[in-house]
N, C-alpha and C positions, 0 to 999 in steps of 0.2 A: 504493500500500500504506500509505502512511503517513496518506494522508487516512482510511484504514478505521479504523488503530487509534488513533487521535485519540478517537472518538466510541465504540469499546468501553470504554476508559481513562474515561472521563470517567461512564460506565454503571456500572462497576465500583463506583468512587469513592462516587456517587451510595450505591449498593446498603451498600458498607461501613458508609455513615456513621450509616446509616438504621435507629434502634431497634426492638427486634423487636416491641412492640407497635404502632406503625406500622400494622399490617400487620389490627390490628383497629379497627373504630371503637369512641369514646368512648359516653355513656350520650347525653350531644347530637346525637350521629348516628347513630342509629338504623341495624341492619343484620345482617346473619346473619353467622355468622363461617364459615370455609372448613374443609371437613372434613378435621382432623387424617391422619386414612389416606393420600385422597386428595395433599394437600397434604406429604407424608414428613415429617411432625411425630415426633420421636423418641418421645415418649409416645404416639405412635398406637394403635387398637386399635379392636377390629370394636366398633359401635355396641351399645348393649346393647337389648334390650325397650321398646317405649315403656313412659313410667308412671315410668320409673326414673332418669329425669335430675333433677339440682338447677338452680339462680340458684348461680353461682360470682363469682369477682373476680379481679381483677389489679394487681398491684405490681411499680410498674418504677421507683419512686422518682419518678414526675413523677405520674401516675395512680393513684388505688384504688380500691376496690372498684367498678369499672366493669360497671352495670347490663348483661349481657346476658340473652338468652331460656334456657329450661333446657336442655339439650345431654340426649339419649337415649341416657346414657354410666351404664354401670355406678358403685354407689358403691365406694372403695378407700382403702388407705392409702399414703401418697406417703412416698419418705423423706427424712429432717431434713432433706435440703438444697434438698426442692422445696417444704416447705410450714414455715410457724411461725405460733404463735401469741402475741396481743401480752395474753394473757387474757379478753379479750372476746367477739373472733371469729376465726376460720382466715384466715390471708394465704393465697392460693396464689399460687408464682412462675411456673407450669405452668396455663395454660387444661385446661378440662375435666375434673380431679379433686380430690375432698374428703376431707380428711385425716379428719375425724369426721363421719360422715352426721348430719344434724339427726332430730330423732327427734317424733314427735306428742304432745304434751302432751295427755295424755287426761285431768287433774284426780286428783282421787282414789284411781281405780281402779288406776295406777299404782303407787301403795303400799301396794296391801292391803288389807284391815280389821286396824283400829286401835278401842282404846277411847276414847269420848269424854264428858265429863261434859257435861250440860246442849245438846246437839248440838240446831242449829238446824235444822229442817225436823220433819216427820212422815214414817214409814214405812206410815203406814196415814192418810193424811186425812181428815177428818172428810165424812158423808155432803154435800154441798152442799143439797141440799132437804130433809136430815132436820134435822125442827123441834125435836128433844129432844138436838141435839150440841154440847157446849162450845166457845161460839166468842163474838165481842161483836157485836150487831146490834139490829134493831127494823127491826118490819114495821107499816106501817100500813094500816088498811083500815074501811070502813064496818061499822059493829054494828050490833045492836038497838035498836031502840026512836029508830032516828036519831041514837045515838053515834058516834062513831067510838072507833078499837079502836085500844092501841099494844099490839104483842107484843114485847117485847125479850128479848134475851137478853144477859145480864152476866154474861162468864165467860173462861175461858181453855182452852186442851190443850198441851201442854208434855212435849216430850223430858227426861227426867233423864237418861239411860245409854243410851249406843250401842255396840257391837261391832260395825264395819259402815264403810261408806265416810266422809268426812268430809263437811259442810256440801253443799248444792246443790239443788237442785230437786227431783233423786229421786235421794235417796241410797241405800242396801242395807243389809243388814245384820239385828240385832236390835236392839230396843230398849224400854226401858222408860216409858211415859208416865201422867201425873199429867191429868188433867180436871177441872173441877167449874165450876158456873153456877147464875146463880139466871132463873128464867124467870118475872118478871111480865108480869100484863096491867091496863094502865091502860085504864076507860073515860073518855073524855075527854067530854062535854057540859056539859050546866047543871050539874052539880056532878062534878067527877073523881076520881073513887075508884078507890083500888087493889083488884080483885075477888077477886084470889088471885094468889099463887106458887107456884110448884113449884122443889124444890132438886133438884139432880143433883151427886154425889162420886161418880171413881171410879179407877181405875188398871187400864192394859195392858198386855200384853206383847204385841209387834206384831214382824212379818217383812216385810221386801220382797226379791223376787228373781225378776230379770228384767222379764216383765209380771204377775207373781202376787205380791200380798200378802196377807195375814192378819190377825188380832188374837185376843187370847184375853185377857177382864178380868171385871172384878168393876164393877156401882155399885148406888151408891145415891140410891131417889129416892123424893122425900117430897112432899105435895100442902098447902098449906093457905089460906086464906081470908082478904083484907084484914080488918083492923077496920073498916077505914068501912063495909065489903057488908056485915057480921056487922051492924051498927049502924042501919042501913038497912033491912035484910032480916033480921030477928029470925028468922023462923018459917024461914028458909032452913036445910032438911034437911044439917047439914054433913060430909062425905064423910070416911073413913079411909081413906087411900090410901096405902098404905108396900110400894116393893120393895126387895130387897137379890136382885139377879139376876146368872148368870153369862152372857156373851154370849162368842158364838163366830159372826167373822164372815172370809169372802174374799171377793176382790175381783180380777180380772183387766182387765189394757189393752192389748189387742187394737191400739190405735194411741195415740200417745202422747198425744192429745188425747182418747180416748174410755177409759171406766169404767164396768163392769159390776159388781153385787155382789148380795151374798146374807147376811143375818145373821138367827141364833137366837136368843135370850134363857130363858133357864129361872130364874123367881126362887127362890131357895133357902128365903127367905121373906118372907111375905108378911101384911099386916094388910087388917083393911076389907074394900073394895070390888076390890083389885088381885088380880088371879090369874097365876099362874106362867107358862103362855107368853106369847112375841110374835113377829113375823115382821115380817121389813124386807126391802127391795131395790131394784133400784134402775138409770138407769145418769143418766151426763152427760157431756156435752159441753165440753171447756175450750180456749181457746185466747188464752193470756194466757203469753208470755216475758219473764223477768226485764228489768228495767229499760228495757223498753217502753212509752214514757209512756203512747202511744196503745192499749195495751189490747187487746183480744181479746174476743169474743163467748161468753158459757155458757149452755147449759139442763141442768135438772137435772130427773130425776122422781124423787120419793121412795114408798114405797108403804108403810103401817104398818098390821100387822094385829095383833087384842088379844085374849086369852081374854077380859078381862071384856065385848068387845062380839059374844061370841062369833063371836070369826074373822071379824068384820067390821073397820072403823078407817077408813082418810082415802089422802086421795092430795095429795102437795104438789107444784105444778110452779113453775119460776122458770126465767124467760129475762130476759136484760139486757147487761150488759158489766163485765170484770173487770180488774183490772191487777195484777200481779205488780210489785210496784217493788224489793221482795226475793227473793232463793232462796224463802223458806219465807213468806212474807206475802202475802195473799190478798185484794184488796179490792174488793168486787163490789157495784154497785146495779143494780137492774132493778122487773123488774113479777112478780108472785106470784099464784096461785088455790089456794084451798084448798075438797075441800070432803071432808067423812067427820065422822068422830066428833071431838068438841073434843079437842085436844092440852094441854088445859089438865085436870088430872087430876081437880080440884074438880069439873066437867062433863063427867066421861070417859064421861055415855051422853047426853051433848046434839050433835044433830046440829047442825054448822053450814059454813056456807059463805062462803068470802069472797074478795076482788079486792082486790088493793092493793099497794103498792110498797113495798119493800124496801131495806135499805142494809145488806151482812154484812164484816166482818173475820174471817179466819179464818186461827190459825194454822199 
């Protein structure tokens, strides 16, 4: 008898001495821990829904926050004397439950709409393949007579006033925005002259929500002629070309990468050669995430039709690669065709056609 209780005594002993995390391993030894129920853990309790377990910790004073798998345990509140907090983050002294469940940082949406001056992004982006949208780029391609062509555009679009989510790729809301560009074309050969400009001012009021946005503005756009063509070309018939038009356009994103749209224009008034409607639309492809050096693939079709070409106009396509290196900054080169009625307003009944690469910033 006494040989038996030698060897329980000494089991016992063993068992006493033995800390109760013991009984789990560390984040170094990898292992599942033994179910609470099963095992008559005081805080036991029927496992809950998968989906619904955390990553917890343990503090035994030699050990913390020891990396296990998430346990399929309801979340709860434990009292003062099973959990504390050092400000940072939850101690738990009890495997398996979290005094504060963590919660999903959603960004923005979180807090509401909120007003914001000067709020970076656009609620309505500018068309990608429309040639007459404020943004900074230049297109080059082969002209007549064995020139070559630079199309640029020098300008900007700009949130002043949001009621609407803060900063981000696609924010919500309302808002107010400010446009304006000058669009020369330089012919570049034996001698380089600027052949004309067109100016574009305008101002919107633009909505996004959900996959549907909007706009509703006002611009204005004015056509006129270098001095050196004027210089050159004396007997050149020179064109009056003035709108001040109201556009009304949507837009739907059916997937977050794809853009469809649709826009009106009716000028209020008009000089010259310019007449009151226009028709646009459109859709593209983007696949560019913030601060992804490596970029993303876009094509874009643009389609513009004009009373003064009677309901005829141009079609503009661009495919190439884009990089998003900000929320709201847009920076794309690729390859371009254009061909319809010149978007250049001085020769808005000259047909032409053209091939050539591109480089656009867009805010």
């Amino acid at each position: 008898m006494s040989m038996l209780i030698a060897p329980l005594a000494l089991l016992a002993a063993i068992s006493l001495a033995t800390p109760v995390n013991a009984q789990f391993q560390t984040a170094s030894q990898p292992g599942t821990l033994p179910d609470p129920v099963s095992s008559g853990h005081p805080l036991g309790t029927a496992p809950a829904p998968a989906g619904q377990g955390v990553p917890f910790s343990l503090d035994d004073g030699d050990h913390t926050d020891l990396d296990q798998p998430a346990m399929d345990i309801p979340y709860g509140n434990l009292p003062a004397s099973h959990a504390e907090s050092d400000g940072n983050a939850t101690v738990l002294h009890q495997p398996g439950y979290v005094k504060n469940p963590p919660t999903e940082q959603s960004g923005s949406h979180d807090g509401g709409s909120t007003w914001e001056f000067m709020p970076a992004g656009l609620l309505y982006p500018a068309y990608l393949a429309g040639l007459k949208e404020s943004r900074f780029g230049t297109q080059w391609s082969d002209g007549r007579n064995n020139a070559q062509v630079l199309d640029s555009t020098l300008g900007a679009h700009v949130g002043v006033l949001r009621w609407g989510t803060v900063d981000g790729p696609r924010p919500e809301g309302f808002q107010w925005d400010l446009e304006g560009a000058a669009f020369p074309r330089l012919e570049v050969g034996d001698n380089t002259e600027l052949e004309s400009t067109d100016y574009r001012f305008g101002s919107q009021e633009t909505l996004h929500s959900g996959p549907w946005e909007g706009k509703f503005g006002y611009y204005h756009l004015c056509a006129h002629l270098g001095d050196k063509f004027l210089m050159d070309n004396p007997t050149f018939p020179r064109v009056d070309y003035v709108r001040d038009a109201l556009v009304l356009g949507i837009a739907v994103r059916p997937l977050s990468t794809l853009r469809f749209y649709s826009e009106v224009g009716c000028a209020v008034h008009v000089t010259g050669e310019a007449e009151p409607w226009e028709f646009q639309f459109g859709g593209e492809y983007l696949q560019a995430e913030p601060e992804d050096w490596h970029g993303g693939p876009f094509a874009a079709l643009n389609c513009h039709l004009r009373q003064e070409n009677n309901f005829g106009g141009n079609v503009d396509f661009e495919l190439g690669q884009a990089w998003r290196v900000r929320d709201d900054r847009l920076t794309r080169v690729g390859l371009f065709y254009f061909n319809g009625m010149s978007e250049q307003y001085q020769f808005y009944n000259r047909f032409e056609e053209q091939l050539g690469v591109g480089l656009w910033y867009d805010f």
